[in-house]
C-alpha positions in Angstrom: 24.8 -25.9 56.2 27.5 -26.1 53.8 25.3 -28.6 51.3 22.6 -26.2 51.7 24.3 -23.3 50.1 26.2 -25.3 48.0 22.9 -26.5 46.6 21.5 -22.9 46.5 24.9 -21.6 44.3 24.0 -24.4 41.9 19.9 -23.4 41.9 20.6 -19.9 41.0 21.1 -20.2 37.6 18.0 -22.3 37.1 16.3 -19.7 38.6 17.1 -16.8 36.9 17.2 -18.6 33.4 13.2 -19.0 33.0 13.6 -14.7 33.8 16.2 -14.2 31.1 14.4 -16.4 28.8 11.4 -14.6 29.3 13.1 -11.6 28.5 14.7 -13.0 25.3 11.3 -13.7 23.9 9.6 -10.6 24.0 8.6 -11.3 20.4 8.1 -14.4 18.6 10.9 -15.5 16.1 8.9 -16.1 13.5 6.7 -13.1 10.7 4.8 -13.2 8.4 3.1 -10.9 5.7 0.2 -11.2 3.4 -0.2 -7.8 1.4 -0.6 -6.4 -2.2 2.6 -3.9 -1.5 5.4 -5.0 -3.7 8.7 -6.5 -2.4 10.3 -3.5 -3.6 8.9 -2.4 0.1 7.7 -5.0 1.9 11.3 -6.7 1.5 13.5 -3.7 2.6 10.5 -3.5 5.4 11.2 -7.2 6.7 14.7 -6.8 6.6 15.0 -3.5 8.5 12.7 -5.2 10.5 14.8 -8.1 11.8 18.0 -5.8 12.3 15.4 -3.9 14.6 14.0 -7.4 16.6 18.4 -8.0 16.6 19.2 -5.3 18.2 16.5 -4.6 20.3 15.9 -8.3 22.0 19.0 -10.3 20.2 15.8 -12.3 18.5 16.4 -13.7 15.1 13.6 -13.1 12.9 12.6 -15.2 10.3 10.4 -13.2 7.8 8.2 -13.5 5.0 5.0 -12.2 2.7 2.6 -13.9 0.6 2.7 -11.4 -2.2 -1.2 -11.3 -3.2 -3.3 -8.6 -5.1 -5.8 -7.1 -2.3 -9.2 -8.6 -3.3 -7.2 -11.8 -4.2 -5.6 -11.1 -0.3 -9.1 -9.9 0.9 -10.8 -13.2 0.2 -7.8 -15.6 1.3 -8.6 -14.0 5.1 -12.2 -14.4 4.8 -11.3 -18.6 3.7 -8.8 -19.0 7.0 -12.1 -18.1 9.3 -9.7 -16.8 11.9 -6.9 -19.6 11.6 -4.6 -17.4 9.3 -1.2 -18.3 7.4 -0.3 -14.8 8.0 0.1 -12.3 11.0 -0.5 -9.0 9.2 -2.5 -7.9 6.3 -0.5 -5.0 4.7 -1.9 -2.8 2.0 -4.9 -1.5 -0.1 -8.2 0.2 0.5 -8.9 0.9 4.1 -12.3 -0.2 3.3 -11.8 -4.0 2.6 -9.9 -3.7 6.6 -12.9 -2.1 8.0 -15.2 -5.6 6.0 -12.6 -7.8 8.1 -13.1 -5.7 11.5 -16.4 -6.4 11.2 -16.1 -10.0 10.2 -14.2 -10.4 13.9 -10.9 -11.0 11.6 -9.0 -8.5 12.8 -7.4 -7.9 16.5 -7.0 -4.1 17.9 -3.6 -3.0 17.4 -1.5 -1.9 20.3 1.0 0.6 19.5 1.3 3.4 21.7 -1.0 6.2 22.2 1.2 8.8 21.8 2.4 7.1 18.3 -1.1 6.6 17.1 -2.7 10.1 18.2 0.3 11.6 16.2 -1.5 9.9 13.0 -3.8 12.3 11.9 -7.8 10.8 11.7 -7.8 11.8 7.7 -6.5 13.6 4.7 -8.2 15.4 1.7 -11.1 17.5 0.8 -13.8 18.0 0.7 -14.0 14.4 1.7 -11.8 13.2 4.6 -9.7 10.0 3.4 -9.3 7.9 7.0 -5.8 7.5 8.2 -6.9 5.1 11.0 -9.8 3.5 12.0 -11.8 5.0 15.1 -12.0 1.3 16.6 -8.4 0.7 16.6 -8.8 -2.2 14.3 -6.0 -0.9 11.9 -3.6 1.9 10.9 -1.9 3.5 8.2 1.8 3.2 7.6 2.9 5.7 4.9 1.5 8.1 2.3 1.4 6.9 -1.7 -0.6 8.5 -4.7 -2.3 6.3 -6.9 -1.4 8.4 -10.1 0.0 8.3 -13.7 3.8 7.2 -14.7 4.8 7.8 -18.5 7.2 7.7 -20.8 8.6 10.7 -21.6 10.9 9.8 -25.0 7.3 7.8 -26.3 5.0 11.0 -25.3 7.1 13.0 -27.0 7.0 11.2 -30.6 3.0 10.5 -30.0 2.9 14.5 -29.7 0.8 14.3 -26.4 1.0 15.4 -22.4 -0.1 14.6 -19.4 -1.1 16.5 -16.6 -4.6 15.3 -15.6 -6.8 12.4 -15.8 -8.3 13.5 -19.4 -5.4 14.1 -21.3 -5.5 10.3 -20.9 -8.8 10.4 -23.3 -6.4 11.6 -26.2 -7.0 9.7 -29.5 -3.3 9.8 -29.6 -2.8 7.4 -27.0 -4.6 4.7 -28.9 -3.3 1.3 -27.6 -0.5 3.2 -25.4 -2.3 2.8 -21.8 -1.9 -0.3 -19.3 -3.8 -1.1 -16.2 -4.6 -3.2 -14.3 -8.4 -5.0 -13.6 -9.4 -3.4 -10.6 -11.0 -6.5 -9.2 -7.1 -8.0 -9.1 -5.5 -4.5 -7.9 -6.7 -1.9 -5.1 -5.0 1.1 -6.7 -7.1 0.6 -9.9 -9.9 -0.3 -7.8 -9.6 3.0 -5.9 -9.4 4.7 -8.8 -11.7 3.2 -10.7 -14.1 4.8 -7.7 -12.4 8.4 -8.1 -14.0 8.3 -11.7 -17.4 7.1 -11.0 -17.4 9.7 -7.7 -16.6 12.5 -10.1 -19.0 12.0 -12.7 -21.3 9.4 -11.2 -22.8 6.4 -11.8 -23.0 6.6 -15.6 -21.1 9.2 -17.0 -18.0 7.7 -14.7 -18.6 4.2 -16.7 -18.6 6.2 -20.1 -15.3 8.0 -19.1 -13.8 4.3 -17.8 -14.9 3.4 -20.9 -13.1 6.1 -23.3 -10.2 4.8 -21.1 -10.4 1.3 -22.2 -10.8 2.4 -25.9 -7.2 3.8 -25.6 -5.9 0.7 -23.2 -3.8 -1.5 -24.6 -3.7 -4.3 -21.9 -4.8 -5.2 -18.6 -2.3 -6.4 -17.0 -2.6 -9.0 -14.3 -0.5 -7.1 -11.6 0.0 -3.8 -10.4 3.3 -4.2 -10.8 3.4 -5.2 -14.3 1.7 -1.6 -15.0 4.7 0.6 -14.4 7.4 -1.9 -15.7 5.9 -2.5 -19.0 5.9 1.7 -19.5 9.2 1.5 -18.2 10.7 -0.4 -21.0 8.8 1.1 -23.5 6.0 -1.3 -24.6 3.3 1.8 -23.7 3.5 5.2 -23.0 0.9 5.4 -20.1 0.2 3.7 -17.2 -2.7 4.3 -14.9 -3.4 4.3 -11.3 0.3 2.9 -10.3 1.3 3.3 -6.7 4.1 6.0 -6.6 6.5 3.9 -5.3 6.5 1.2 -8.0 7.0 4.0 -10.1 9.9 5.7 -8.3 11.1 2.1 -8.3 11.4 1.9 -12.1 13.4 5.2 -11.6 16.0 3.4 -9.2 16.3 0.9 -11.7 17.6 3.2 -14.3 14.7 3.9 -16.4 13.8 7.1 -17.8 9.9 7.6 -16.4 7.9 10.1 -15.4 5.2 10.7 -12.6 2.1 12.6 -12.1 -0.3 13.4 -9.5 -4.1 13.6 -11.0 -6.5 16.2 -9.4 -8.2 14.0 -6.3 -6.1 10.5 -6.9 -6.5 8.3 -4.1 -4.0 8.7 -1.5 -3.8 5.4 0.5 -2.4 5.1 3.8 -1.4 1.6 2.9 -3.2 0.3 6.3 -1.7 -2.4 8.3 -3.7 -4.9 10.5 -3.3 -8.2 12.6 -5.2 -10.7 11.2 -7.1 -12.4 14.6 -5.4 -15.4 15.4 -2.3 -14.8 13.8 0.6 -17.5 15.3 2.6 -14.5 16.0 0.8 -11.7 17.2 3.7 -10.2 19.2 5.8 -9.7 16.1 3.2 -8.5 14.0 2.6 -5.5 16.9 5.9 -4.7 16.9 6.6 -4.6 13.2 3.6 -2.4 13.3 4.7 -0.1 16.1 8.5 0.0 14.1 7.6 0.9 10.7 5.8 4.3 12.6 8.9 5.2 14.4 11.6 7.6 12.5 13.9 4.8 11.4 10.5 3.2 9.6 9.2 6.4 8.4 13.0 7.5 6.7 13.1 3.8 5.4 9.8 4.2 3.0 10.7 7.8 2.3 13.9 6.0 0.7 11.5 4.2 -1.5 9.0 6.7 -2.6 6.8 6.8 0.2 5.6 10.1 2.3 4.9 10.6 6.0 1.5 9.2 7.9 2.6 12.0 10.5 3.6 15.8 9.7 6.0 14.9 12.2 8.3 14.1 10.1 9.2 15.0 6.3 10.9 13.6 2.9 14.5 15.2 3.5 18.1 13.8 3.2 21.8 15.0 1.5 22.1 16.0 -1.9 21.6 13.2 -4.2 20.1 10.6 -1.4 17.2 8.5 -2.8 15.0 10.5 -0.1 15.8 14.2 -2.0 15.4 11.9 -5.4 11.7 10.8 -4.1 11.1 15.0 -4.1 12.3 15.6 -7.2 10.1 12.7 -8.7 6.9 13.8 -7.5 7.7 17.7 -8.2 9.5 18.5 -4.9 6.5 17.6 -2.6 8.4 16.6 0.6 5.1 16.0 2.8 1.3 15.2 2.0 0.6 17.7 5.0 2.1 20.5 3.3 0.0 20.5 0.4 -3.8 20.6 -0.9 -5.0 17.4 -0.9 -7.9 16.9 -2.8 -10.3 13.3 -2.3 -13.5 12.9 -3.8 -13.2 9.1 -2.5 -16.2 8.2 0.0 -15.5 4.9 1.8 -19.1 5.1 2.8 -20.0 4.7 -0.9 -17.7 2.5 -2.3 -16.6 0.3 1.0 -19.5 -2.0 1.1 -19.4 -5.0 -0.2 -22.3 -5.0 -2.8 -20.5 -2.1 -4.3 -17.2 -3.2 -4.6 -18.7 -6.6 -6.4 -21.1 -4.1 -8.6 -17.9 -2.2 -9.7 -16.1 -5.3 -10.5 -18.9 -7.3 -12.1 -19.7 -4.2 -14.3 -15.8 -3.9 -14.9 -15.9 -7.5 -16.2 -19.1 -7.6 -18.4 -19.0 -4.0 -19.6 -15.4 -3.7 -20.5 -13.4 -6.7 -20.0 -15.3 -9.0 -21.9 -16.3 -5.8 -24.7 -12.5 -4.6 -24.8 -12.3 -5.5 -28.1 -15.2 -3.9 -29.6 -14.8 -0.5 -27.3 -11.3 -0.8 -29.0 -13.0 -0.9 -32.6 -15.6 1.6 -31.6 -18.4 -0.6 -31.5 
C-alpha cells in the first residue's frame, strides 16, 4: 500500500506536466511577417507584440518580417504554392488579398466576433472602400491616407502650394516630385487608380502623364519617397502612406502633409497565408493589434482607428496629439467625409492591375525622359 502511493506522489508531476505544457504553448514561439509596411511599424508592432505573447502565456517570441513592396510580396505567395516562409501577409490593396483568397492561399481568420463586427464593412463615398472581406479571409488593422508630404522651406522659394492633386501639375514643380513605380509600391498603385477612376481611362493616363513631366525620380521604395523630401532633394512627394510621413516628422524634419480629395484610404489588411508554420501566432498577433493597446500603439505612429470605437487622443505633447496636429487635427476617419472614388471591382482583377503597370512601364517609364523634354 505504501509503494503504491508512494509511486502515485512521484506520478503526479508527470501527469500534470503534459497539462501545464499544453497550457504554456498556446501559441507557437516563433512569427513571422511578410508585408510592404515599413519597420517604422511593423517593428514597434512585433515588439509590442512579444511583450503581449510574455505576459499573456510567459512565451518568448521570436519575431520577424520580410520587408517586401506588395506586388513584389504579392507574387512571392503565389511562388510558395501554399508552403509559405511567412505566417502573415501585412499590408497594401485589399484587392491583391481577395486574388490570394481565391487562389486557396489564404486561411479564415479567427478573431472574435464581437472584435470583428466592431470593424465597420467599408468607408467612403460614393464608393464603399472594404474594411474586411465578407468571407473572413482577411481584415483591416488601422486607417492611413495615401496623400502628399512636402517641403515647406522649398515650396516656399519655388512660390507654389499644395492643397489638391493638381496643384501638383504646376510648371513650377519641374523636377521637384518623387514617386514611386506603382508596380513596386501599392500606395502609388492605389493611387495611380484614383486618377484613372476620376478622369478615366485616357484623360487619367494624360494627367499621370503631366505628373511624370514634373517627376524627378521614381524611386524604388515607398519609403525612399518621403525621406528624399525630407532632406530636401524635392519638394513633393506623392502618394506616401501617412505614417512614413509622420515618421520623417519624429525624426526631426521639417515636412508637411496633405490629404487629396478621394486618396485611397487603406485599411492596411492583414491575412494568414494558408500553411503558415505558425498559424497560432499569426491569429493572435492579428486579434492583438485590434485590441486598445494595438489600436493606441499605431495611433502613436501616425495611424487612425479601423473602429469608431476608439479615437487618436493622448496628453499634451504625446506623439498621439502630434499625429492630429499633422494631419490637421483629424482624430478619427469616422468623424469626417470620406471621399473614395476607388472601385476594387475595377481595378482588383488581375488583367487590370498588369494593364496599369504594363502601360505605367511603356508609356511613362521607358518615355520619362522625353515627357520630361515635352516630346
Amino acid at each position: 500500500m505504501k509503494r503504491k502511493l508512494m509511486l502515485g506522489i512521484l506520478l503526479v508531476p508527470f501527469l500534470l506536466l503534459p497539462l501545464s505544457f499544453a497550457g504554456a504553448q498556446s501559441i507557437e514561439d516563433e512569427l513571422y511577417l511578410i508585408t510592404p509596411v515599413s519597420k517604422d511599424v511593423h517593428d514597434p508592432a512585433l515588439k509590442a507584440f512579444a511583450a503581449y505573447a510574455k505576459k499573456k502565456w510567459n512565451i518568448e517570441v521570436k519575431t520577424s518580417a520580410m520587408p517586401k513592396g506588395t506586388p513584389v510580396a504579392y507574387g512571392q505567395i503565389l511562388e510558395w504554392k501554399g508552403r509559405p516562409q511567412a505566417d502573415i501577409f501585412w499590408g497594401g490593396e485589399g484587392t491583391l488579398f481577395d486574388a490570394l483568397s481565391a487562389e486557396g492561399l489564404l486561411e479564415p481568420a479567427t478573431i472574435p466576433k464581437k472584435m470583428w463586427d466592431e470593424i465597420p464593412a467599408t468607408i467612403g463615398k460614393p464608393v464603399g472602400l472594404p474594411l474586411k472581406d465578407p468571407k473572413g479571409f482577411w481584415v483591416g488593422t488601422t486607417l492611413e491616407p495615401y496623400g502628399l508630404i512636402y517641403q515647406p522651406k522649398l515650396l516656399k522659394r519655388l512660390g507654389v502650394e499644395i492643397k489638391d492633386w493638381d496643384d501638383l501639375l504646376n510648371p513650377k514643380l519641374k523636377g521637384q516630385i518623387a514617386q514611386c513605380t506603382p508596380d513596386r509600391s501599392s500606395s502609388s498603385h492605389a493611387s495611380y487608380e484614383v486618377m484613372l477612376q476620376t478622369y478615366g481611362w485616357e484623360k487619367g493616363w494624360e494627367w499621370l502623364k503631366k505628373l511624370a513631366a514634373n517627376t524627378g525620380i521614381f524611386a524604388a521604395r515607398s519609403r525612399d519617397v518621403p525621406n528624399v523630401v525630407a532632406k530636401g532633394e524635392f519638394a513633393v512627394g506623392y502618394a506616401v502612406p501617412s505614417y512614413m510621413a509622420f515618421a520623417e516628422v519624429l525624426a526631426g524634419y521639417d515636412v508637411m502633409y496633405v490629404y487629396p480629395k478621394n486618396a485611397y484610404v487603406t485599411p492596411e489588411p492583414m491575412a494568414v497565408l494558408k500553411g503558415a508554420p505558425h498559424p497560432k501566432a499569426a491569429h493572435a498577433f492579428i486579434e492583438f493589434l485590434l485590441t486598445e493597446e494595438g489600436q493606441k500603439l499605431f495611433a502613436e505612429l501616425g495611424l487612425y482607428p479601423i473602429t469608431p470605437k476608439f479615437k487618436v487622443q493622448g496628453p499634451p505633447g504625446s506623439k498621439q496629439e502630434m499625429t492630429v496636429k499633422f494631419t490637421g487635427g483629424m482624430r478619427s476617419f469616422f468623424d469626417i467625409p470620406v471621399g473614395n472614388v476607388y472601385d476594387e471591382k475595377i481595378a482588383g482583377p488581375k488583367k487590370r492591375i498588369e494593364e496599369v503597370n504594363s502601360y505605367f512601364r511603356k508609356e511613362i517609364a521607358e518615355k520619362h525622359k522625353d515627357i520630361v523634354k515635352g516630346k
